[in-house]
C-alpha positions in Angstrom: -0.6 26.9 -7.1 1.2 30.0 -5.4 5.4 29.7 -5.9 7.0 27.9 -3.5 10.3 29.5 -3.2 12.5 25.2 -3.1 15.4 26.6 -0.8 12.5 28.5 1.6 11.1 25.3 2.0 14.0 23.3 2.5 15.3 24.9 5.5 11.9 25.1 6.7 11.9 21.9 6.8 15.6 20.4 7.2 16.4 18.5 3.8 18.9 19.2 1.5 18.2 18.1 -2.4 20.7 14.7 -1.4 18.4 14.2 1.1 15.4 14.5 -0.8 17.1 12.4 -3.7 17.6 9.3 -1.4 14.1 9.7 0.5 12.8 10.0 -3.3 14.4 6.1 -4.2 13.0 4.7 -0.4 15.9 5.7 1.9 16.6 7.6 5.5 20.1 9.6 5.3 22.7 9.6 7.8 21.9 12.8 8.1 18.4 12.5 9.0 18.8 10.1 11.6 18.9 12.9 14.6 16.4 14.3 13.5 14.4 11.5 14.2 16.1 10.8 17.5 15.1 14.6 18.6 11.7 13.6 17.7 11.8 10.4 20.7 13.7 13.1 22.9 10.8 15.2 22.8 8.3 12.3 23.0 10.7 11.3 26.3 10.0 14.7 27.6 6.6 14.6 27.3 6.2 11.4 28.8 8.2 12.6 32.2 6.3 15.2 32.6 2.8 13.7 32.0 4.4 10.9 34.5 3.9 13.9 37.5 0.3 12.9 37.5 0.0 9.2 38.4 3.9 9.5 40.2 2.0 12.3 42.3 -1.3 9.7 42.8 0.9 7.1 43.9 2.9 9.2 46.6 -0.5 10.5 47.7 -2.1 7.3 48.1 1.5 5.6 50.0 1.5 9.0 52.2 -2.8 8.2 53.4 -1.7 4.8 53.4 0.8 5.1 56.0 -0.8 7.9 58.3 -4.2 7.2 58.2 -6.2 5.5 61.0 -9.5 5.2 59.2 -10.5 2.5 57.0 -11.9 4.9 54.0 -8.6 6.4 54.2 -6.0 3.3 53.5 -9.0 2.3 51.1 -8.6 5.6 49.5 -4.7 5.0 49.7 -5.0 1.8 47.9 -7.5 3.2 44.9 -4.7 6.1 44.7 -1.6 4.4 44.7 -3.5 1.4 42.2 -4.6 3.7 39.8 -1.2 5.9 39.7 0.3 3.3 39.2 -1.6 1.9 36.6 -1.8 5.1 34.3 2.6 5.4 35.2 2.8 1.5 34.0 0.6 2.6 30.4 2.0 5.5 30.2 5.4 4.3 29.9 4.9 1.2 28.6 3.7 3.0 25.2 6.8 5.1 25.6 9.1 2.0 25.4 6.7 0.6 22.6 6.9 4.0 20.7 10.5 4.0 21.2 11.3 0.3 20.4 9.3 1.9 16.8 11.8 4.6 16.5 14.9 2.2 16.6 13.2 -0.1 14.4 12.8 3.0 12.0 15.9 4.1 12.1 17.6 0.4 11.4 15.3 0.0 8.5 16.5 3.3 6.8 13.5 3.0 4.9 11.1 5.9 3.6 7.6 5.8 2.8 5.8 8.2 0.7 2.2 9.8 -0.2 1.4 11.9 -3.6 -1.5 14.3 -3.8 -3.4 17.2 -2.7 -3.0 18.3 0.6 -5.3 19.9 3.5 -3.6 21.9 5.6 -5.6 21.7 9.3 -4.9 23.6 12.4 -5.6 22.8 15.9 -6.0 24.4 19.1 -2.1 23.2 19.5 -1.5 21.2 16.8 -0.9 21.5 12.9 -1.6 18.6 10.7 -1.4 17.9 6.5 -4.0 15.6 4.9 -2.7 14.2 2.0 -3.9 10.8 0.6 -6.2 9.8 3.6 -2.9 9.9 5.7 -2.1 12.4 8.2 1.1 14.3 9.3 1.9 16.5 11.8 4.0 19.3 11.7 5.8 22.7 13.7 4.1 26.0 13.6 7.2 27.3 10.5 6.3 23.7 8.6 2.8 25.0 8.1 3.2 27.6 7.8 5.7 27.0 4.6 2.7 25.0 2.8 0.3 26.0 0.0 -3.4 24.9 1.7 -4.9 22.1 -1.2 -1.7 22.1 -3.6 0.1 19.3 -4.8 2.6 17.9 -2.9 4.6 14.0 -2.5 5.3 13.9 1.3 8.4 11.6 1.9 8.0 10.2 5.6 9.6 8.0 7.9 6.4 5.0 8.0 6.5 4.5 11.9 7.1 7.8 13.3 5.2 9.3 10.7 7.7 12.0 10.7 7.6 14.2 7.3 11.7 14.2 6.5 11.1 16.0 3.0 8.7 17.0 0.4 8.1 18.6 -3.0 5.9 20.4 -4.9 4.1 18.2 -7.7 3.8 21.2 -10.0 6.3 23.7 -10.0 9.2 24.6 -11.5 13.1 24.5 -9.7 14.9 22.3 -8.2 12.6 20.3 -5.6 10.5 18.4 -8.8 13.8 16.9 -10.4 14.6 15.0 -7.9 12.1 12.5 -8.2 
């Protein structure tokens, strides 16, 4: 396994060896909690701008609607202004779902965790570990801080499945004594 320098991946990745003590025993600092509040800001984000779509159908269709004079154009209105509003209605209904899991997560405090091997895979626009049969994704610096099919214990938040700290399973330094 290449050295993993502990304080390089610490700041990679936001944890302090407190941190990485409590998420070790099952726990979610205080100071971890914005971070997983960013995480549902960026979801929100997101959201509002995938919303543009179906928020655009449904003006569309209400604009045909009103102006037109032809029958395949208010039935066109209707199919535009149903549909809009049917992918809006999902797509933010999963947001208030997703987010109703983030404030669950962060009442609970609780951590879950996954030991083993990982398999680093990379995406178009997205970077995930494998480790365990679960999978985690992580920022462009997060991967880039990890040795591809080393041993690591991942210590996440269970809902989000937000990585909040990690260690090395063999190596030497600070990041293996605690836990």
């Amino acid at each position: 396994m290449p050295d993993i320098d502990p304080e390089f991946m610490m700041k990679t990745f936001g944890f302090t060896g407190a941190d990485l003590a409590a998420n070790a025993a099952g726990e979610l600092t205080a100071r971890q909690v914005p971070r997983l509040r960013q995480r549902y800001a960026e979801l929100e984000t997101y959201a509002f701008i995938a919303g543009v779509f179906p928020g655009a159908m449904i003006v569309l269709g209400l604009v045909l609607f009103a102006v037109g004079e032809l029958y395949s154009e208010a039935l066109m209105a209707r199919a535009l202004t149903l549909v809009g509003g049917l992918l809006l209605l999902v797509l933010w209904g999963g947001l208030f779902i997703y987010g109703r899991r983030f404030n669950l997560e962060i009442a609970e405090r609780r951590v879950a965790s996954t030991c083993g091997r990982i398999v680093l895979e990379q995406r178009r626009f997205t970077r995930h570990i494998l480790v365990s049969g679960e999978r985690f994704m992580l920022t462009r610096a997060e991967f880039s801080a990890l040795a591809d099919r080393s041993d690591y214990c991942i210590y996440f938040a269970p809902r989000s499945r937000t990585v909040l700290s990690l260690r090395p399973l063999v190596q030497s330094g600070s990041l293996t004594q605690a836990g």
